[in-house]
C-alpha positions as CSV (number, residue, x, y, z in Angstrom):
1,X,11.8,-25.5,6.6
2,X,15.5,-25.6,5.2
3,X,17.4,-22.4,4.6
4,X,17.2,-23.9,0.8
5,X,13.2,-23.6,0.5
6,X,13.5,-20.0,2.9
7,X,15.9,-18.9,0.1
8,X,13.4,-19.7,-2.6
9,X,10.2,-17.9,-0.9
10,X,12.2,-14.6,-0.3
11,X,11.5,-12.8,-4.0
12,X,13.1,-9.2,-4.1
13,X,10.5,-6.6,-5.6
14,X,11.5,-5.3,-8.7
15,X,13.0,-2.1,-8.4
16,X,10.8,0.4,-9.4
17,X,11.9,3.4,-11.6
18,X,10.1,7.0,-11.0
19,X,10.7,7.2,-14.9
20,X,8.2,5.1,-17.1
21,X,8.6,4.2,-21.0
22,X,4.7,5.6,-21.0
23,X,5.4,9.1,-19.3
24,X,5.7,11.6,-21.1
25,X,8.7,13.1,-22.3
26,X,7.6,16.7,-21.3
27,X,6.5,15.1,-18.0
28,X,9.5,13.7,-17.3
29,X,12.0,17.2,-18.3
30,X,9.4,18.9,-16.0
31,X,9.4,17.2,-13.2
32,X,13.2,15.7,-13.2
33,X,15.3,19.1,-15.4
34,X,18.2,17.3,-15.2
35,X,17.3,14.6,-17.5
36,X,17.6,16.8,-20.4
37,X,21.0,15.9,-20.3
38,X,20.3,12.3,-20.7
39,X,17.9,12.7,-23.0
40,X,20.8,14.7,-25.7
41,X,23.2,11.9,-24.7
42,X,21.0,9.5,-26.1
43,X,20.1,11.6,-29.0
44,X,16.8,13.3,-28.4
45,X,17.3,16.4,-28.7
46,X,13.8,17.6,-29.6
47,X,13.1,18.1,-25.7
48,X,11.6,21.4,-26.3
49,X,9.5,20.6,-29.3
50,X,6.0,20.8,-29.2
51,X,5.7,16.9,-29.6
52,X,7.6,15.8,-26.5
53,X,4.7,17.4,-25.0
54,X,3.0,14.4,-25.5
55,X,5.2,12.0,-27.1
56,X,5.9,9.0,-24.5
57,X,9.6,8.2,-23.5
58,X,9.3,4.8,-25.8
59,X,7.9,6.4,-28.7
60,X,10.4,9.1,-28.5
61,X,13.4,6.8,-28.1
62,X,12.0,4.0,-30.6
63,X,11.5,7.1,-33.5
64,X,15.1,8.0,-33.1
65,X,16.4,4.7,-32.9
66,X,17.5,4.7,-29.2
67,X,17.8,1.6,-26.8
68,X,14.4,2.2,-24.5
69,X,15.5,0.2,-21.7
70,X,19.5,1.7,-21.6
71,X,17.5,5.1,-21.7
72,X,15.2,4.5,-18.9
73,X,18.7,3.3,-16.8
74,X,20.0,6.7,-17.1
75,X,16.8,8.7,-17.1
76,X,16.2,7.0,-13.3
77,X,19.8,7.1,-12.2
78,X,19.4,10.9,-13.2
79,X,16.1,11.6,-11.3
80,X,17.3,9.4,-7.8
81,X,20.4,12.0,-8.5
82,X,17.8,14.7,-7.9
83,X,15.6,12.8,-4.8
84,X,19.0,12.4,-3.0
85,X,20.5,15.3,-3.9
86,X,21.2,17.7,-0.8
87,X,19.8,15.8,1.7
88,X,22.8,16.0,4.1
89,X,21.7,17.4,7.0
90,X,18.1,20.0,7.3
91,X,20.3,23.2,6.3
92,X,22.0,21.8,3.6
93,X,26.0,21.0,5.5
């Protein structure tokens, strides 16, 4: 096999957000609390609101006019923010 046709089998796996356009936008603040911040820069601002409850991340976005796909960018770069956050050493130095 030439390093050409290796090149072509080798097929990266889409990286996978923990945030989904079908979650839940309550979901979402509950599990990852600092994507409310994201979700005001982008203009939602109802994050509290008994709709978000149930509201999906697209619907939310697409009823005030926000780009889906720029807001799922920042929602996940938020919540790997959180995963990796303090994991330095096991007491925190």
């Amino acid at each position: 096999m030439t390093a050409k046709a290796k090149k072509k089998t080798i097929k990266k796996a889409p990286a996978k957000g923990l945030i989904t356009k079908d979650m839940a936008i309550g979901d979402v603040v509950q599990k990852y609390p600092n994507t409310v911040e994201v979700f005001g820069k982008h203009g939602l601002h109802c994050i509290g609101c008994a709709i978000a409850s149930f509201e999906s991340v697209e619907q939310g976005a697409r009823s005030h006019g926000v780009d889906v796909g720029a807001l799922l960018k920042d929602l996940n770069a938020a919540a790997r923010k959180k995963k990796t956050a303090g994991r330095e050493g096991c007491c925190g130095h």
